[in-house]
N, CA, C and O atoms as CSV, one atom per row, in Angstrom:
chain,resi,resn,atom,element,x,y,z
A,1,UNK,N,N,-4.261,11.430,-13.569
A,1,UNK,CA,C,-4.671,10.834,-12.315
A,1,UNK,C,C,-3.486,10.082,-11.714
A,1,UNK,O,O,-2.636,9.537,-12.418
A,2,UNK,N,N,-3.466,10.077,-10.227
A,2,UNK,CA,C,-2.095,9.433,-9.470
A,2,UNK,C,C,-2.926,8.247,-9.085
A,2,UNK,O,O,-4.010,8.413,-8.525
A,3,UNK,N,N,-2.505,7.175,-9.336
A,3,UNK,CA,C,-2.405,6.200,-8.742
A,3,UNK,C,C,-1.795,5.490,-8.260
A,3,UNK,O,O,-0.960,5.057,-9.055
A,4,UNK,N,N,-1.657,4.755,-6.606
A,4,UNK,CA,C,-0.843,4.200,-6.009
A,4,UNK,C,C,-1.564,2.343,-6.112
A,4,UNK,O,O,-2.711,1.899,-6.150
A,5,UNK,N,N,-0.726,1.956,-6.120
A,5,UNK,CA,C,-0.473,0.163,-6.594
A,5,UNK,C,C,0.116,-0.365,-5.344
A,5,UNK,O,O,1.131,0.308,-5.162
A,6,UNK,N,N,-0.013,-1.253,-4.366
A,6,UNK,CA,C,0.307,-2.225,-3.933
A,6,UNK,C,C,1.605,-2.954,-4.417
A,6,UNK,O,O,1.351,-3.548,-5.464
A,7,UNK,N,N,2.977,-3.128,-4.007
A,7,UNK,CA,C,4.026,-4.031,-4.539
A,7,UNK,C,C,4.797,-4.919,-3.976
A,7,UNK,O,O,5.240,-4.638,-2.862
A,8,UNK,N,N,5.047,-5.816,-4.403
A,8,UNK,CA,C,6.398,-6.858,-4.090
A,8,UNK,C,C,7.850,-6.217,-4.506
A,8,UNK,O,O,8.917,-6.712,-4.141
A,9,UNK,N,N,7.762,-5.311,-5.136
A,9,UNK,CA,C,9.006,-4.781,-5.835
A,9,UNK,C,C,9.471,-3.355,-6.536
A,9,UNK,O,O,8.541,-2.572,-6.341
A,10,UNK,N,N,10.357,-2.803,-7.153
A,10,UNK,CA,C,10.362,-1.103,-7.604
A,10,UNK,C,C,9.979,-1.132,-8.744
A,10,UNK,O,O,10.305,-0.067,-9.268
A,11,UNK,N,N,9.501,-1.714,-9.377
A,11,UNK,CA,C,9.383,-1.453,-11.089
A,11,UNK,C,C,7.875,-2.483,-11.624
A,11,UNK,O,O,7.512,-3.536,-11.100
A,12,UNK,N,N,7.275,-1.823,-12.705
A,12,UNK,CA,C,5.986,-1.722,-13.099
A,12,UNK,C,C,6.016,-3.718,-13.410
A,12,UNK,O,O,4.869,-4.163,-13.369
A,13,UNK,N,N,6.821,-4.532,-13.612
A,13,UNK,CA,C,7.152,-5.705,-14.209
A,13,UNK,C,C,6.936,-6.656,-12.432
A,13,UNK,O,O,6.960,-7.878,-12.574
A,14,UNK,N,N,6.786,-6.265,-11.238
A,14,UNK,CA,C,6.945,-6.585,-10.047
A,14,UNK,C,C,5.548,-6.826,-9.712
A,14,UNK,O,O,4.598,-6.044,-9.755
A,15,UNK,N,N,5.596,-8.033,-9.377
A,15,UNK,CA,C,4.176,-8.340,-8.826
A,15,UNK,C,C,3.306,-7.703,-7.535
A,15,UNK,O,O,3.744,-7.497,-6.403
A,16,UNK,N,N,2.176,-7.494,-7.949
A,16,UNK,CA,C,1.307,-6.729,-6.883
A,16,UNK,C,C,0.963,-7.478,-5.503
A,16,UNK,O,O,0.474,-8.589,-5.300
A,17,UNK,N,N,1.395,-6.468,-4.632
A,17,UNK,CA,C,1.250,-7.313,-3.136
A,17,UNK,C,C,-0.035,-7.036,-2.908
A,17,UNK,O,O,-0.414,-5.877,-3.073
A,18,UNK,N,N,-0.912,-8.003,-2.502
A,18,UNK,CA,C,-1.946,-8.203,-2.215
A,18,UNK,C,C,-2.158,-7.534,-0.483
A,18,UNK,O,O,-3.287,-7.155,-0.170
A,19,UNK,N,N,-1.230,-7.456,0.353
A,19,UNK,CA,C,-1.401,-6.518,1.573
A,19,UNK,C,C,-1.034,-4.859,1.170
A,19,UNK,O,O,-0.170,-4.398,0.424
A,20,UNK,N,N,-1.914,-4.303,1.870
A,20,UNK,CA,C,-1.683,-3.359,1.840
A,20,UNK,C,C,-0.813,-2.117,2.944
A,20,UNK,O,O,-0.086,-1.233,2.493
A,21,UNK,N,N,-1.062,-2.295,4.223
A,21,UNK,CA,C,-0.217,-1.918,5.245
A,21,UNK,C,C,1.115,-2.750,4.811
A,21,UNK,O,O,2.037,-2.026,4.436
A,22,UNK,N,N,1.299,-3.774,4.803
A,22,UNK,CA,C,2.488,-4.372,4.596
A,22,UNK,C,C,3.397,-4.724,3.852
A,22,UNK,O,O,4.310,-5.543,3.965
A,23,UNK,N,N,2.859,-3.566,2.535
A,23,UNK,CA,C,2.943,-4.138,1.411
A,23,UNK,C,C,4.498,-3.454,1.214
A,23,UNK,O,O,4.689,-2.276,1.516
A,24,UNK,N,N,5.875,-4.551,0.531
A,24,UNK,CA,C,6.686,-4.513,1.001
A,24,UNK,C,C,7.085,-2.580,-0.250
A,24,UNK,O,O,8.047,-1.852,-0.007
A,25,UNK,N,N,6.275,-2.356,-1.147
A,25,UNK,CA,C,6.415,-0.930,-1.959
A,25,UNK,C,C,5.357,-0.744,-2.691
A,25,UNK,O,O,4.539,-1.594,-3.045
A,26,UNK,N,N,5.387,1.111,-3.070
A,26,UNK,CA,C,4.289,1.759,-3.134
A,26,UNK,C,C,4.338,1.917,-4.823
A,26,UNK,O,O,5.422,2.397,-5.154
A,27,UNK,N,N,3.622,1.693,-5.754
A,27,UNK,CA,C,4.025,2.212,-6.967
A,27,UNK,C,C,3.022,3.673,-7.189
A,27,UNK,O,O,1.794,3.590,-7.162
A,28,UNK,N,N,3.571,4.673,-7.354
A,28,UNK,CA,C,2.274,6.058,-7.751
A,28,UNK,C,C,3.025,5.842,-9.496
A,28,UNK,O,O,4.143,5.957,-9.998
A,29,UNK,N,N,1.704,5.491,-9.932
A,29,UNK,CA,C,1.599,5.657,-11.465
A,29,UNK,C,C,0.595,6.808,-11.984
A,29,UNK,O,O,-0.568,6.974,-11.618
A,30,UNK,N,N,1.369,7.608,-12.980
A,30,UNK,CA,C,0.600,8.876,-13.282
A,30,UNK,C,C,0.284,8.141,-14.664
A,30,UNK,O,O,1.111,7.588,-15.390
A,31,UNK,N,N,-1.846,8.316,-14.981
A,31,UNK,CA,C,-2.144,7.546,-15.616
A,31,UNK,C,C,-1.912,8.781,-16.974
A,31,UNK,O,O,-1.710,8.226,-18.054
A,32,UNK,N,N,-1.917,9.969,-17.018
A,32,UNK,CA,C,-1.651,10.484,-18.028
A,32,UNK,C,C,-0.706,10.708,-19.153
A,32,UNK,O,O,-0.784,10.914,-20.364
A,33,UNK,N,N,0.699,10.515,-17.780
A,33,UNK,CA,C,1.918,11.190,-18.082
A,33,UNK,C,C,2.785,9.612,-18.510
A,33,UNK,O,O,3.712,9.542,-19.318
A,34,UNK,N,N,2.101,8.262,-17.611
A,34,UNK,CA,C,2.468,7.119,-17.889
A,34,UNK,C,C,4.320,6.999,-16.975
A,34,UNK,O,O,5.211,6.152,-17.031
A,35,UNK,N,N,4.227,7.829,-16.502
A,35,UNK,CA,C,5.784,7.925,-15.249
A,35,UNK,C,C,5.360,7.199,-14.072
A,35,UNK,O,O,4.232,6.705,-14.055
A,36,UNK,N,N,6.192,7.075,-13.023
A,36,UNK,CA,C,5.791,6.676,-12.142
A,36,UNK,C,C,7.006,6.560,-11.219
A,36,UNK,O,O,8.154,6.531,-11.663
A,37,UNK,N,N,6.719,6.497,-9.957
A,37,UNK,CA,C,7.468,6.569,-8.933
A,37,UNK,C,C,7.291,5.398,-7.756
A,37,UNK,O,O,6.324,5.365,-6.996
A,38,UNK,N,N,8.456,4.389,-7.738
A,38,UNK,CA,C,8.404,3.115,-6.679
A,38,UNK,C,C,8.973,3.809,-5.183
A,38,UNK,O,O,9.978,4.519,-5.185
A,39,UNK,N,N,8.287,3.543,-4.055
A,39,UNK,CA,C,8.790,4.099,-2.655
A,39,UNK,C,C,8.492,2.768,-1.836
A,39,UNK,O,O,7.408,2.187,-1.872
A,40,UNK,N,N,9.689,2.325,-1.030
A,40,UNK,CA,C,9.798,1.750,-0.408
A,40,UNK,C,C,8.858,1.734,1.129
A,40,UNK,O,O,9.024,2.688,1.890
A,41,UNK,N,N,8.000,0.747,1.476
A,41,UNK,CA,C,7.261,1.353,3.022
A,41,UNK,C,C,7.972,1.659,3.801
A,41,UNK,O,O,8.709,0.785,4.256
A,42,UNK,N,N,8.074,3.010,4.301
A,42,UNK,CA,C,8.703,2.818,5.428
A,42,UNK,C,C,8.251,2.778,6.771
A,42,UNK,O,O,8.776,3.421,7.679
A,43,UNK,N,N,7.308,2.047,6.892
A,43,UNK,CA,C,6.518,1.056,8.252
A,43,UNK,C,C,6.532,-0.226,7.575
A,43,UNK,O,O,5.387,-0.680,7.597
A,44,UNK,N,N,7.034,-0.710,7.207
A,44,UNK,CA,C,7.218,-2.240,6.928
A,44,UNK,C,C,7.571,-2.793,8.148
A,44,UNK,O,O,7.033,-3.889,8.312
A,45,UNK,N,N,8.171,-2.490,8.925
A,45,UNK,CA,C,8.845,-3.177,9.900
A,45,UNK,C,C,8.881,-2.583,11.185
A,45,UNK,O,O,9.734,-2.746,12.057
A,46,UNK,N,N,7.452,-1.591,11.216
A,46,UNK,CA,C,6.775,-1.207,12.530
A,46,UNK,C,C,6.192,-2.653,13.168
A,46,UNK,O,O,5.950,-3.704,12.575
A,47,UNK,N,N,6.058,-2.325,14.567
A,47,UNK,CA,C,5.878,-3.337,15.157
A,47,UNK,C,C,3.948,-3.235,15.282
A,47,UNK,O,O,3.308,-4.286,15.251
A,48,UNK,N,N,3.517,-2.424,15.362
A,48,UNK,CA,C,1.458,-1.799,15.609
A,48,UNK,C,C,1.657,-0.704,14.889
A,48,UNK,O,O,2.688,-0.040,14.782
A,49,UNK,N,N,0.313,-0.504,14.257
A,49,UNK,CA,C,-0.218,1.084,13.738
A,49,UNK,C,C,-0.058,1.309,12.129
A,49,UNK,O,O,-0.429,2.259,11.440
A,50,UNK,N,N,0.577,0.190,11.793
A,50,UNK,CA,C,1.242,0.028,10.236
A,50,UNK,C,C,0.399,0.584,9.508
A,50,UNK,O,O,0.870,1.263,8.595
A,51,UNK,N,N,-1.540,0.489,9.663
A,51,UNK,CA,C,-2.368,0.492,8.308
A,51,UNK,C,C,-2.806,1.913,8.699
A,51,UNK,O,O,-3.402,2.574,7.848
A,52,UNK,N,N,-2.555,2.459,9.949
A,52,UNK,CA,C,-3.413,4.005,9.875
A,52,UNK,C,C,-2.266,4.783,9.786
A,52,UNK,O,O,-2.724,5.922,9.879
A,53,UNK,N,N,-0.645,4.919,9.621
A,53,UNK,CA,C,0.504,5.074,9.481
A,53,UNK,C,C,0.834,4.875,7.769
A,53,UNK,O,O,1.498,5.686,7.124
A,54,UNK,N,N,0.309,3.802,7.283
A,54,UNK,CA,C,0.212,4.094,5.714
A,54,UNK,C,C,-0.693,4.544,5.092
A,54,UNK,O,O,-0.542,4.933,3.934
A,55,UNK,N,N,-1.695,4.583,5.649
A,55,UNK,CA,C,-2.750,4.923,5.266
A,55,UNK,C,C,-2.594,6.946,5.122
A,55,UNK,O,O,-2.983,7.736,4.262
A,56,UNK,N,N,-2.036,7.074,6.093
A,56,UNK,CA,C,-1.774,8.340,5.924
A,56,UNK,C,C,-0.693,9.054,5.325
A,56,UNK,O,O,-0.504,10.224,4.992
A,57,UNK,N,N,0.149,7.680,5.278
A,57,UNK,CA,C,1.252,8.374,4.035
A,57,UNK,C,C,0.944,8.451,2.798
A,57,UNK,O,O,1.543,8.979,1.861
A,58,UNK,N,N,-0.480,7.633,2.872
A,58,UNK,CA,C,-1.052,7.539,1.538
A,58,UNK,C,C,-1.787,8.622,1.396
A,58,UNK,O,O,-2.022,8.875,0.215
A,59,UNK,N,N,-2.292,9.446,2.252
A,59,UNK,CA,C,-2.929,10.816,1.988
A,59,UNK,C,C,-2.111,11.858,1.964
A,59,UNK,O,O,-2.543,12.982,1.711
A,60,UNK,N,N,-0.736,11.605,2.241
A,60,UNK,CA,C,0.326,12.875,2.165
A,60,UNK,C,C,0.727,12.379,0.469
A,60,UNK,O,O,0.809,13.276,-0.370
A,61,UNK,N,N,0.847,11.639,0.254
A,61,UNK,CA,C,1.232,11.573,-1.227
A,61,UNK,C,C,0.429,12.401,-1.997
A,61,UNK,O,O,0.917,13.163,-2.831
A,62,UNK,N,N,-1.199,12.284,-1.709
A,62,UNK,CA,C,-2.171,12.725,-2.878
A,62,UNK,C,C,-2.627,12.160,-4.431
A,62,UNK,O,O,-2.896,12.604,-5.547
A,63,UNK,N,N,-2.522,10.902,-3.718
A,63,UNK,CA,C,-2.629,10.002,-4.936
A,63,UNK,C,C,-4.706,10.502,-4.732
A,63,UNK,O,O,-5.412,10.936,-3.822
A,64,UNK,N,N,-4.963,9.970,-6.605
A,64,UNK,CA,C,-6.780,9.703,-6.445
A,64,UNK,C,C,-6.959,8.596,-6.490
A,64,UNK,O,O,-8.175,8.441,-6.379
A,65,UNK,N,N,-6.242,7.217,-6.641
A,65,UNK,CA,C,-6.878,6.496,-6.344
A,65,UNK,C,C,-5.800,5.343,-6.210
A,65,UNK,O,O,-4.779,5.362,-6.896
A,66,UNK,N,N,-6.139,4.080,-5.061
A,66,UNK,CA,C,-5.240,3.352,-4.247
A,66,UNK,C,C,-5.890,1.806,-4.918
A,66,UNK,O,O,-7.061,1.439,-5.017
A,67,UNK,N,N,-4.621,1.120,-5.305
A,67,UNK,CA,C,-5.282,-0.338,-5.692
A,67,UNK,C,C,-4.345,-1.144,-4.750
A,67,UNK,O,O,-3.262,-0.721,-4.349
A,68,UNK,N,N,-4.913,-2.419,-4.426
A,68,UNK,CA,C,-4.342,-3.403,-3.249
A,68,UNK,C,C,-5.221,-4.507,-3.114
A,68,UNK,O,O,-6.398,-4.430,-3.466
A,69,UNK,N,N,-4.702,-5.569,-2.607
A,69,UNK,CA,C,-6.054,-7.008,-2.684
A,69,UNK,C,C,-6.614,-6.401,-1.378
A,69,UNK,O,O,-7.831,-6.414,-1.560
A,70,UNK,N,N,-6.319,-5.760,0.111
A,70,UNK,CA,C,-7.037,-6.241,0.736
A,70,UNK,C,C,-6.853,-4.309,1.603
A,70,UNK,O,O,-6.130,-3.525,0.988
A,71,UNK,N,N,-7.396,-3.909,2.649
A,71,UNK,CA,C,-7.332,-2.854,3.382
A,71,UNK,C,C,-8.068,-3.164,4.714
A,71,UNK,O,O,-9.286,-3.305,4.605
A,72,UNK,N,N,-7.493,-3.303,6.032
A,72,UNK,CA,C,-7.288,-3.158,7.097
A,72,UNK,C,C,-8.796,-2.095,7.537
A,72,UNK,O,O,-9.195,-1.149,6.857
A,73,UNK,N,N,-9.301,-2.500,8.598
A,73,UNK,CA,C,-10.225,-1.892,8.956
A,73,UNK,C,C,-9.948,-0.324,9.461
A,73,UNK,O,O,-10.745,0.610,9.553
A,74,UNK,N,N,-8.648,-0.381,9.727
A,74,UNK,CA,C,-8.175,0.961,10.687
A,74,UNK,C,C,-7.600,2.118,9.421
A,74,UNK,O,O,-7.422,3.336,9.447
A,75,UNK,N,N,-7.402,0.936,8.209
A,75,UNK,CA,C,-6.942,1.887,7.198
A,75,UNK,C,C,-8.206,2.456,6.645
A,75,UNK,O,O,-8.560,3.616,6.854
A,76,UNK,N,N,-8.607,1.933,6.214
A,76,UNK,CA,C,-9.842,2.142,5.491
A,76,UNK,C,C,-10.698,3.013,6.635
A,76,UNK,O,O,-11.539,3.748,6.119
A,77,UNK,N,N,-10.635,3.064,8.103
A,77,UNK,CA,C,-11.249,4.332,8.436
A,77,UNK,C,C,-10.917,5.442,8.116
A,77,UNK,O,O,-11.687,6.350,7.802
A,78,UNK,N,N,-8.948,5.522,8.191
A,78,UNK,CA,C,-8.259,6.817,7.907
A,78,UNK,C,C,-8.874,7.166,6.452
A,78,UNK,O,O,-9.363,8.284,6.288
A,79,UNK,N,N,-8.858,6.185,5.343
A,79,UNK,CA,C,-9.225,6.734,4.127
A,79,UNK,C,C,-10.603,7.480,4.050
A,79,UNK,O,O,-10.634,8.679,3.774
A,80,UNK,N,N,-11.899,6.659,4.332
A,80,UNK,CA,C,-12.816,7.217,4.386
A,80,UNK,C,C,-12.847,8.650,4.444
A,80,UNK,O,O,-12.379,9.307,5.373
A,81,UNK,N,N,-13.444,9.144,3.366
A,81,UNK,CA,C,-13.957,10.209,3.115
A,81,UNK,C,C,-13.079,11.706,2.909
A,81,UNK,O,O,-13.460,12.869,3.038
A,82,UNK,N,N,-11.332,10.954,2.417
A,82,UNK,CA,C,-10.503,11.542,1.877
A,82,UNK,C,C,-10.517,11.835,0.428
A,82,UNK,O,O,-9.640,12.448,-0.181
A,83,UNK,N,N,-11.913,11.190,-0.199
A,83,UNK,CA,C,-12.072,11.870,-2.135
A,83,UNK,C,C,-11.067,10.345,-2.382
A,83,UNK,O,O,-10.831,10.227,-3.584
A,84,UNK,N,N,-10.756,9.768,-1.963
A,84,UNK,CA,C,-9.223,8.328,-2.650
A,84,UNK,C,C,-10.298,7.340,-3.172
A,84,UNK,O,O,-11.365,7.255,-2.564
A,85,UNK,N,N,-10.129,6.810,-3.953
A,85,UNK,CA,C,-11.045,5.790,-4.817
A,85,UNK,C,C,-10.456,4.207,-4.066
A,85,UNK,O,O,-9.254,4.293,-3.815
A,86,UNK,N,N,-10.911,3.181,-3.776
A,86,UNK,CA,C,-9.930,2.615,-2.925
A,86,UNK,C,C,-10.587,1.297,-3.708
A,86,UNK,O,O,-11.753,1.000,-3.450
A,87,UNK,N,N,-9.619,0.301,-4.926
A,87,UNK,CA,C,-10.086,-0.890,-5.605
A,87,UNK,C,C,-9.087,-2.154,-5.120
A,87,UNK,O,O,-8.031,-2.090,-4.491
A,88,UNK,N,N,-9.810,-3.336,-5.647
A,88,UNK,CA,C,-9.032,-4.615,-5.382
A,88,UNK,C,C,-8.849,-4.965,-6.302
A,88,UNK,O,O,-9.405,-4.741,-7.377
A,89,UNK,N,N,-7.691,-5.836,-5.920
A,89,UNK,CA,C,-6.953,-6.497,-7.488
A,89,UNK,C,C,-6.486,-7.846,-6.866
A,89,UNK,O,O,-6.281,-8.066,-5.672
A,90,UNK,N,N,-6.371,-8.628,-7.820
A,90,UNK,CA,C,-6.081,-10.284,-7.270
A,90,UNK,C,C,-4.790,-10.431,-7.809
A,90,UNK,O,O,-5.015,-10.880,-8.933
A,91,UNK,N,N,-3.717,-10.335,-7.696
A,91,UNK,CA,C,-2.422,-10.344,-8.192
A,91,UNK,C,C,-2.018,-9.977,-9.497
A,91,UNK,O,O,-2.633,-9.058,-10.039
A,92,UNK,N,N,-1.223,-10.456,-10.011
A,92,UNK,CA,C,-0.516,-10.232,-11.232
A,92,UNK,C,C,0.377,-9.088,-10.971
A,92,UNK,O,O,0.617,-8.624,-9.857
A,93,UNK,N,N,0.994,-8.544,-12.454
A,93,UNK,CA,C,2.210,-7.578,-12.145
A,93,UNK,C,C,1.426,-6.223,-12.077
A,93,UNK,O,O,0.348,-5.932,-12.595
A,94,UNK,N,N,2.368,-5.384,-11.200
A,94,UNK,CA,C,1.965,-4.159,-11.271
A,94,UNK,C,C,1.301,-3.435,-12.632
A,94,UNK,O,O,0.316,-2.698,-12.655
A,95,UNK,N,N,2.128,-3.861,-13.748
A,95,UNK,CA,C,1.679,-3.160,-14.758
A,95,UNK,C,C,-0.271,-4.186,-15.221
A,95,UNK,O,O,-1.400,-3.767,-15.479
A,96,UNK,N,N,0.165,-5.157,-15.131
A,96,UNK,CA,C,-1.212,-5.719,-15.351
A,96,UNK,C,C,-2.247,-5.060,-14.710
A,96,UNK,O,O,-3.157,-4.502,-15.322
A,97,UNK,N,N,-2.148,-5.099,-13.485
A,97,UNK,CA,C,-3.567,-3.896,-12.681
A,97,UNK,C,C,-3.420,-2.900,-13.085
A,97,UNK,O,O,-4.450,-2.230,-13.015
A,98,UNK,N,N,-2.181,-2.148,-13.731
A,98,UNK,CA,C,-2.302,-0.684,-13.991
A,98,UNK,C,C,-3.583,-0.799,-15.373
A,98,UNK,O,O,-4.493,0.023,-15.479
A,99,UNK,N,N,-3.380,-2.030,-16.362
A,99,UNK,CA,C,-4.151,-2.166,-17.749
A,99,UNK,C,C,-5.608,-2.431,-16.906
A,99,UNK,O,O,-6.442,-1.526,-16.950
A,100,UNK,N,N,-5.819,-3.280,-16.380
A,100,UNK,CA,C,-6.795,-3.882,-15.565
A,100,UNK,C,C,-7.850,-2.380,-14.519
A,100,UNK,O,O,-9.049,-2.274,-14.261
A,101,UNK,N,N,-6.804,-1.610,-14.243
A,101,UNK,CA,C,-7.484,-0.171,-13.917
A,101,UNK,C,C,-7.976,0.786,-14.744
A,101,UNK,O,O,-8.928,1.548,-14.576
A,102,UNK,N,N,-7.221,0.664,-15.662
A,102,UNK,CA,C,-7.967,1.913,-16.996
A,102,UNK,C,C,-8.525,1.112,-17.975
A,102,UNK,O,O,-8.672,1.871,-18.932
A,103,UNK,N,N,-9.004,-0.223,-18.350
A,103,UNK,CA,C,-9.895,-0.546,-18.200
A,103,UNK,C,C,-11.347,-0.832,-17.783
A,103,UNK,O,O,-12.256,-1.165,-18.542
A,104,UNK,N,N,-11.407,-0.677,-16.666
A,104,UNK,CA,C,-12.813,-0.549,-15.858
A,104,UNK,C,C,-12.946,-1.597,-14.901
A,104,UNK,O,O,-13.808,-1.642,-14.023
A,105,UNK,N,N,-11.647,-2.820,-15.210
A,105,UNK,CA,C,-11.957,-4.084,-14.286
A,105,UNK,C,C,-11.592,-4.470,-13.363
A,105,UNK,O,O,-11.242,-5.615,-13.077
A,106,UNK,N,N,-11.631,-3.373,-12.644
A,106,UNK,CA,C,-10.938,-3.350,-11.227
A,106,UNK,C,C,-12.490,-3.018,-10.105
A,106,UNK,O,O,-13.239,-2.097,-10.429
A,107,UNK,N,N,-12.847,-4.002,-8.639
A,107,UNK,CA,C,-13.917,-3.851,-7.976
A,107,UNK,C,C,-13.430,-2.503,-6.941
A,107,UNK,O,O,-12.527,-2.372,-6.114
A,108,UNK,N,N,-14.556,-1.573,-7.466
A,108,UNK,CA,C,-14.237,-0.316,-6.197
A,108,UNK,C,C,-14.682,-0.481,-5.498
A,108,UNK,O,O,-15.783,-1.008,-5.653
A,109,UNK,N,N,-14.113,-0.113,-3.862
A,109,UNK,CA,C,-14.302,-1.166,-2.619
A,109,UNK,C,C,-14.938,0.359,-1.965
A,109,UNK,O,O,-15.253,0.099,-0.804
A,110,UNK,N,N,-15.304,2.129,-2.324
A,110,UNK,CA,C,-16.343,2.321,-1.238
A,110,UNK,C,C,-16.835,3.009,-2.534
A,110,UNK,O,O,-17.920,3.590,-2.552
């Protein structure tokens, strides 16, 4: 399973950004393979449109499921009903929500 993480930073030790349009990087963690790939936003520093603009880079990736503290009304329309599992997480490091996700203790938000 691909999962994309919310970040402050490129590496699994980098705390989870709680925005999601704005969030300053993307972590896709493959929960099988345990690899993963950090991508920088590149709408960070759009001026409008940031959350339906990531939101859809988030559906060109093909991740199954997206963790972040919070999602934008305009994002969360684009997501709707793309199959993406879409959960919240209250900070800590990337890798902590990654344990905190395959766990079960993460709130799925649809």
């Amino acid at each position: 399973m691909k999962v994309m993480i919310t970040s402050r930073g490129d590496s699994l030790n980098s705390q989870m950004d709680e925005r999601y349009g704005r969030s300053e990087y993307f972590i896709i963690y493959d929960t099988e393979s345990g690899s993963y790939e950090a991508i920088k936003n590149p709408f960070l520093n759009d001026q409008g449109g940031v959350g339906i603009s990531v939101a859809k880079f988030t559906l060109e990736k093909g991740v199954d499921a997206l963790i972040s503290g919070s999602f934008g009304p305009n994002a969360q329309d684009v997501l709707k009903g793309s199959g993406i599992k879409l959960y919240s997480a209250k900070g800590g490091t990337v890798e902590d929500v990654i344990k905190d996700f395959k766990e079960g203790n993460l709130k799925q938000f649809n």
